[in-house]
MIDOSE-1310 file (N, C-alpha, C; in nm, 2 decimals, decimal comma, always signed):
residues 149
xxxx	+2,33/+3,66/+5,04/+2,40/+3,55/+5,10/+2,44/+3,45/+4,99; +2,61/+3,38/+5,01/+2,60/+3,31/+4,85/+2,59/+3,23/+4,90; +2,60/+3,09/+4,80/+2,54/+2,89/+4,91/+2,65/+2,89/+4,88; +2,67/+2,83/+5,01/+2,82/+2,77/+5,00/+2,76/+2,59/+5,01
xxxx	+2,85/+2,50/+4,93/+2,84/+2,37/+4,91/+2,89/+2,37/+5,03; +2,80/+2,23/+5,05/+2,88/+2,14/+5,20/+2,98/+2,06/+5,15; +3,06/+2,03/+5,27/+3,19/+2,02/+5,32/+3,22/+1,88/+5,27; +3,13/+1,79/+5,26/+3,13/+1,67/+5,23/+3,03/+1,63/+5,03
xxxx	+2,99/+1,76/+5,01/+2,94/+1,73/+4,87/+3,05/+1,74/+4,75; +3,05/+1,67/+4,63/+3,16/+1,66/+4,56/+3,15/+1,75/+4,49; +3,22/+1,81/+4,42/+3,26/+1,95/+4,36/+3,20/+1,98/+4,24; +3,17/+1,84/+4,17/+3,11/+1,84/+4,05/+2,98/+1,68/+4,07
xxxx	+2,86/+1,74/+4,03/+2,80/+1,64/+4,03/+2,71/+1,67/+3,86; +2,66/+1,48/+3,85/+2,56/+1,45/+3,74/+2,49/+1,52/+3,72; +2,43/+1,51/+3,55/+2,34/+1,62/+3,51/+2,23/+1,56/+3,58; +2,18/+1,44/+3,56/+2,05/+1,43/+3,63/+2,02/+1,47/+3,75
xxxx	+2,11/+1,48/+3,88/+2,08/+1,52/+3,97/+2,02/+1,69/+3,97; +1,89/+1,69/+4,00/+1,83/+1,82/+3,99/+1,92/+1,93/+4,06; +1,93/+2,08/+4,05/+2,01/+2,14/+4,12/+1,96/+2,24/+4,22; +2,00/+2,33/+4,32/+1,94/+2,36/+4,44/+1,83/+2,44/+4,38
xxxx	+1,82/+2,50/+4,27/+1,66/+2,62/+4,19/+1,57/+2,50/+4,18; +1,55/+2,35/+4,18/+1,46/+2,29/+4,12/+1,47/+2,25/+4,01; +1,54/+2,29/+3,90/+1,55/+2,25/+3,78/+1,59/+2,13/+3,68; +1,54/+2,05/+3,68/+1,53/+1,91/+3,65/+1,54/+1,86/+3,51
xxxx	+1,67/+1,88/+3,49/+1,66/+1,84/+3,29/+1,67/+1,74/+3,30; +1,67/+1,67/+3,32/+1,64/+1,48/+3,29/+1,50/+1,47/+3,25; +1,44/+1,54/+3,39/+1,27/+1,53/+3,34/+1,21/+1,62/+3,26; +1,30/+1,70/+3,22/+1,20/+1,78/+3,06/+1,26/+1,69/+2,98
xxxx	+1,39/+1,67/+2,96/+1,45/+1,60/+2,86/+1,35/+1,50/+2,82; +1,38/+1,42/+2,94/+1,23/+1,25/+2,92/+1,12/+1,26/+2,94; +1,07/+1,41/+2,93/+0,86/+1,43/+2,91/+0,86/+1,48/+2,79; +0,97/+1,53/+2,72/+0,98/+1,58/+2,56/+0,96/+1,44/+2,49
xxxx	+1,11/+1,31/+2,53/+1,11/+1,23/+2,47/+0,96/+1,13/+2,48; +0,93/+1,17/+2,57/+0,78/+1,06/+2,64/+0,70/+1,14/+2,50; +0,66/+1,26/+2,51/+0,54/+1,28/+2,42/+0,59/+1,28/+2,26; +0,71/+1,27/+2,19/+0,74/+1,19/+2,11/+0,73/+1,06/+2,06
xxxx	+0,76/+0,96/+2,12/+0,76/+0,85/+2,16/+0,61/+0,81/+2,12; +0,50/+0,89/+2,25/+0,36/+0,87/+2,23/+0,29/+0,92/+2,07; +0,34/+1,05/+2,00/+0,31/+1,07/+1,85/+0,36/+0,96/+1,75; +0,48/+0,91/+1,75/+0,56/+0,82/+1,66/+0,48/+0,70/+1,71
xxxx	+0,40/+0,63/+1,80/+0,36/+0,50/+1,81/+0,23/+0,56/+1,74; +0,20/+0,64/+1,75/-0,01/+0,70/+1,74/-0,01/+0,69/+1,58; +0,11/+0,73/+1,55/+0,13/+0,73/+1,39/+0,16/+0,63/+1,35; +0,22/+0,55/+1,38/+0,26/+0,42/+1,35/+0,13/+0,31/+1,39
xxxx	+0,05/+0,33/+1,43/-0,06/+0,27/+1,51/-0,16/+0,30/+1,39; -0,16/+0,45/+1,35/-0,27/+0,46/+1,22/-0,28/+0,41/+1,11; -0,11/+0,42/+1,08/-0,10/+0,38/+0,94/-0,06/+0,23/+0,93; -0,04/+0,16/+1,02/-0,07/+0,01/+1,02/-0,19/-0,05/+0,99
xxxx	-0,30/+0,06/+1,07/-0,44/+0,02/+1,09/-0,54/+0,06/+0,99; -0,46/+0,18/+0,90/-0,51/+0,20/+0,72/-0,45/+0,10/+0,65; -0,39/+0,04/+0,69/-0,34/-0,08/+0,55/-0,39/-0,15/+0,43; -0,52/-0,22/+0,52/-0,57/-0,29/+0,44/-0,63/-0,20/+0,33
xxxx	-0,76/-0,05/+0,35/-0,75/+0,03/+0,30/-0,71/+0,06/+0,19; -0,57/+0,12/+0,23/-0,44/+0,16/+0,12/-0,46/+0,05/+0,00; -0,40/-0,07/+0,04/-0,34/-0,18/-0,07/-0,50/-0,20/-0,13; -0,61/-0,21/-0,08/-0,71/-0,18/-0,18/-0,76/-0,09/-0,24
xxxx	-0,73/+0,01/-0,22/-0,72/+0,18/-0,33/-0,59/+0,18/-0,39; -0,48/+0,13/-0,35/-0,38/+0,13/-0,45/-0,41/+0,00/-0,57; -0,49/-0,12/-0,56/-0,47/-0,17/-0,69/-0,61/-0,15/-0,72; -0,72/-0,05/-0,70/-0,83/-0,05/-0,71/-0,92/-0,14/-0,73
xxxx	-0,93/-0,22/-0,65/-1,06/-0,34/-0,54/-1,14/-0,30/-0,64; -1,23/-0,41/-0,63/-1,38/-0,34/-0,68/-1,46/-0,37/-0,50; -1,41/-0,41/-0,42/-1,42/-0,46/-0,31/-1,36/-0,37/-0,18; -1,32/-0,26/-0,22/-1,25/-0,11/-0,14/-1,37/-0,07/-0,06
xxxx	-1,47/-0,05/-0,06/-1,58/-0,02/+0,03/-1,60/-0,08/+0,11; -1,59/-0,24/+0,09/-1,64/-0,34/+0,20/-1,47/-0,36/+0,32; -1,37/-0,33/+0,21/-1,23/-0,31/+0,34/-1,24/-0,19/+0,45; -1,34/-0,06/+0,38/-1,27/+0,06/+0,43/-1,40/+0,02/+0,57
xxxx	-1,54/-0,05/+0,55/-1,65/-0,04/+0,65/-1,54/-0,13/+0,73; -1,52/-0,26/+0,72/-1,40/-0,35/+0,78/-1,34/-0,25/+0,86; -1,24/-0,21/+0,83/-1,14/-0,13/+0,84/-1,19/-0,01/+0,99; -1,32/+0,06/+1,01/-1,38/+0,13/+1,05/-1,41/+0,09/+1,21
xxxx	-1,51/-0,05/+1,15/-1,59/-0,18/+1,27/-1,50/-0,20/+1,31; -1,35/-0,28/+1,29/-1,24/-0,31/+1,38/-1,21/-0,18/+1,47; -1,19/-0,03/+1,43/-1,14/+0,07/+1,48/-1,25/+0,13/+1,61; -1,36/+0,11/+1,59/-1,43/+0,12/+1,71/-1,56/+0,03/+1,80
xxxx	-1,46/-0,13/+1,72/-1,52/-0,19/+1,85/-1,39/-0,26/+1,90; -1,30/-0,23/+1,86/-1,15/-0,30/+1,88/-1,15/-0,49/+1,88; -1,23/-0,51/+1,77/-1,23/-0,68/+1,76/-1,11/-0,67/+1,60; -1,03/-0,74/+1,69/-0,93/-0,73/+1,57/-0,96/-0,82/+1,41
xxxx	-1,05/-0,94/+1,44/-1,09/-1,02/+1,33/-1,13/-0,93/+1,24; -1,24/-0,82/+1,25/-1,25/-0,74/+1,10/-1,13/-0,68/+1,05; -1,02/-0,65/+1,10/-0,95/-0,56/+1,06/-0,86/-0,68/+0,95; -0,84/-0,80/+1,04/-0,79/-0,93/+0,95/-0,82/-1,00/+0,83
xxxx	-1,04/-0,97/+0,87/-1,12/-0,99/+0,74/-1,00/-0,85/+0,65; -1,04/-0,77/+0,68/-1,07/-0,65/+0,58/-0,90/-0,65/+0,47; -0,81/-0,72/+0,58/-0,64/-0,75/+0,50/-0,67/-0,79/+0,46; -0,72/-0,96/+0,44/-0,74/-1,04/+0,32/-0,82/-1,07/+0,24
xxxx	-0,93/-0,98/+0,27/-0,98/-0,95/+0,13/-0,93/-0,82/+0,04; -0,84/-0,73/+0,07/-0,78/-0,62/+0,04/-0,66/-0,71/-0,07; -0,65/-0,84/-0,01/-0,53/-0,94/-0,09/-0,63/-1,02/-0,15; -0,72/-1,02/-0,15/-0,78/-1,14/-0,29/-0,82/-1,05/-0,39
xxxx	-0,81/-1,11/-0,50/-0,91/-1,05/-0,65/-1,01/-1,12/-0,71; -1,11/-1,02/-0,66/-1,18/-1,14/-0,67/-1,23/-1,11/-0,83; -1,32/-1,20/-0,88/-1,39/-1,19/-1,04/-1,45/-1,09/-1,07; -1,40/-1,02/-1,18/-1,51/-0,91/-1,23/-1,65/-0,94/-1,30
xxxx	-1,76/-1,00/-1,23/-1,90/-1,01/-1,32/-1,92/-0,92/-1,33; -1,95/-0,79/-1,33/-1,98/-0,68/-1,34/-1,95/-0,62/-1,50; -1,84/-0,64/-1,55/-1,82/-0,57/-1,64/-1,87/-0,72/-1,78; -1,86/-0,81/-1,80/-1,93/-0,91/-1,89/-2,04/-0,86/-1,89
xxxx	-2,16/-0,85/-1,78/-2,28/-0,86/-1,76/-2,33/-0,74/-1,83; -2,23/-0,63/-1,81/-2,28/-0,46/-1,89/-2,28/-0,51/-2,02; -2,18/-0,61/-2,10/-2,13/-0,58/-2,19/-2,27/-0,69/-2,29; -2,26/-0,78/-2,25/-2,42/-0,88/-2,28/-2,53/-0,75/-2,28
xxxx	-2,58/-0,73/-2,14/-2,70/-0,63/-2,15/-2,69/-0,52/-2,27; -2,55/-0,43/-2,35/-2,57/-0,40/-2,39/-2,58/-0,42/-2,54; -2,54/-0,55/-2,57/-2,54/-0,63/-2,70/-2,68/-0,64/-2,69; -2,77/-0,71/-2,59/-2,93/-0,77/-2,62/-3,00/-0,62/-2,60
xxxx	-2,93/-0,48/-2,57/-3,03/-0,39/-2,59/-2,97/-0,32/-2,73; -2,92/-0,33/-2,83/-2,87/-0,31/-2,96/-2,94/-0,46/-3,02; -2,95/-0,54/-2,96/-3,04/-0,65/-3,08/-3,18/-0,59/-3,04; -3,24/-0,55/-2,95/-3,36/-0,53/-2,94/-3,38/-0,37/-3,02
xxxx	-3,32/-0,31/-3,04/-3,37/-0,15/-3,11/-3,38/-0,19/-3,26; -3,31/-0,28/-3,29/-3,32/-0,34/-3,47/-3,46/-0,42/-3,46; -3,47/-0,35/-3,57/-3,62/-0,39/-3,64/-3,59/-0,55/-3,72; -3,69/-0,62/-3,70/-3,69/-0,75/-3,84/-3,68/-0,72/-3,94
xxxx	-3,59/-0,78/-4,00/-3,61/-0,79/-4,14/-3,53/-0,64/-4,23; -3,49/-0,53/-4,15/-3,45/-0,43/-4,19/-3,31/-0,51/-4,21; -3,25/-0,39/-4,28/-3,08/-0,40/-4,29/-2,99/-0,33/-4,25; -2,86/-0,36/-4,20/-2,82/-0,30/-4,07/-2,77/-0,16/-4,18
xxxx	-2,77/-0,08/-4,10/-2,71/+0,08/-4,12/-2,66/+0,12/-4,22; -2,50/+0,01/-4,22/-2,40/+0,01/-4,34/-2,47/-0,07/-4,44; -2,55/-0,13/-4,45/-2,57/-0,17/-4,62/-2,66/-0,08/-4,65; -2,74/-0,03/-4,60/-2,83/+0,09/-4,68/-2,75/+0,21/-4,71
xxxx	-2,67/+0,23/-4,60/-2,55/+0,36/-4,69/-2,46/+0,35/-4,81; -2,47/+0,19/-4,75/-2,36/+0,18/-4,92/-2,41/+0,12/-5,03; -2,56/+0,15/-5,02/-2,64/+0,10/-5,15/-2,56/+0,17/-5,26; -2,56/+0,12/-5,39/-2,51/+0,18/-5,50/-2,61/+0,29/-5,57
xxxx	-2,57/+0,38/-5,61/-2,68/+0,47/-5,67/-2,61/+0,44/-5,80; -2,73/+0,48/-5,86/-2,69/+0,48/-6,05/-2,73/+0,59/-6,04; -2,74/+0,58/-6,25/-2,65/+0,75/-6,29/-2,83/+0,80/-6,26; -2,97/+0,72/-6,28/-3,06/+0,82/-6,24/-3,08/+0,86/-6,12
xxxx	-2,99/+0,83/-6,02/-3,03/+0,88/-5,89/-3,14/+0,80/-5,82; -3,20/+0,70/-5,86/-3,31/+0,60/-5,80/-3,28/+0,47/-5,73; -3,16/+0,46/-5,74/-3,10/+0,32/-5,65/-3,13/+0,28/-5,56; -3,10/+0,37/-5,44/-3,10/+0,37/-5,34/-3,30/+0,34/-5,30
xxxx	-3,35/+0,41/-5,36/-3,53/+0,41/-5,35/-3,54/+0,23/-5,42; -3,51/+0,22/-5,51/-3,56/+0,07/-5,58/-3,46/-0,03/-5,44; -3,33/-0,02/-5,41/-3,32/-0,08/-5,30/-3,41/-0,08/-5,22; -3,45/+0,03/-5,15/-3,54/+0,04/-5,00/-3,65/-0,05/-5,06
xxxx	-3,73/-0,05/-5,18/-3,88/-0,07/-5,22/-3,79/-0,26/-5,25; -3,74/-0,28/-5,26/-3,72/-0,44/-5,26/-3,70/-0,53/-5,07; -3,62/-0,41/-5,02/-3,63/-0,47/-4,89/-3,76/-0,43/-4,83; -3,83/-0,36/-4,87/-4,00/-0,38/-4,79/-4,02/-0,48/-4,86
xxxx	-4,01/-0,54/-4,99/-4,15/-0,63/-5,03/-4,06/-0,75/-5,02; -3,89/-0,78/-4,94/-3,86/-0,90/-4,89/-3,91/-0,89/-4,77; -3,94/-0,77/-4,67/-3,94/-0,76/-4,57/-4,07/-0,85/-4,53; -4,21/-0,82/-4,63/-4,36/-0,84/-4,63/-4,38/-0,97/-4,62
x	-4,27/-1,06/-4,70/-4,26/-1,19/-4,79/-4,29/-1,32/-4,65
C-alpha cells in the first residue's frame, strides 16, 4: 500500500520536522552536538583548573607541591579559595634560603675537616724540592715544630 500525503499537507516540508519512519535528524544532529559541547566544556574545565599547577612547573616553583595539594583540595571539596590560594602563589617567587644555607653548611663542613695549624693542600704540593730530594721532608718537619710552637 503506498502513503499517499494528505490533501491539505505541503509538498515539501522542513528538515526538522521528523518524517512518517520516526526519524529525527534534528535530534541526532543536536544529541551529537550536546555531547560535544559537554567534552569541549569538561576540557576546558580541566585545563583551566590545572593552571595554577602548570605556570608553577613551567617556571619551576620551589613551591609546585604546595600549588599541586591546593590545586587537588579545591577539586574535591569544590571551595574555590584554594584553587585562588594555589594561582597566587604559583605567581609569587618567593626567596631561595635553601640554596645559601647548603652553600654556608658546606663551607663550615670544609673548615671543620682541616686540621690546625696544617697547610692547605696546595702549599704542600708545591713545596719546592731541591736537587737532594729532602725539601719537601724538611718542609713537613718545620710545619710540625711551627705547628707544636
Amino acid at each position: 500500500m503506498a502513503e499517499q500525503m494528505h490533501p491539505a499537507a505541503p509538498h515539501h516540508l522542513p528538515f526538522f520536522i521528523p518524517g512518517a519512519d520516526g526519524s529525527d535528524t534534528l535530534m541526532v544532529v543536536m544529541g551529537l552536538f550536546l555531547v560535544g559541547i559537554i567534552l569541549w566544556v569538561g576540557t576546558l574545565y580541566w585545563k583551566l583548573h590545572s593552571l595554577p599547577e602548570r605556570m608553577a612547573h613551567r617556571t619551576h616553583k620551589l613551591q609546585f607541591e604546595i600549588v599541586a595539594v591546593l590545586g587537588l583540595i579545591s577539586l574535591f571539596t569544590h571551595m574555590h579559595i584554594f584553587w585562588v590560594a594555589g594561582l597566587l602563589l604559583a605567581m609569587i617567587d618567593l626567596p631561595d634560603f635553601g640554596s645559601p644555607l647548603r652553600d654556608i653548611a658546606g663551607s663550615v663542613e670544609r673548615i671543620a675537616d682541616a686540621t690546625p695549624g696544617a697547610p692547605p693542600k696546595a702549599e704542600v704540593e708545591a713545596a719546592p724540592v731541591q736537587a737532594d730530594g729532602h725539601g719537601a721532608r724538611k718542609e713537613a718537619a718545620k710545619q710540625e715544630a711551627h705547628g707544636h710552637a
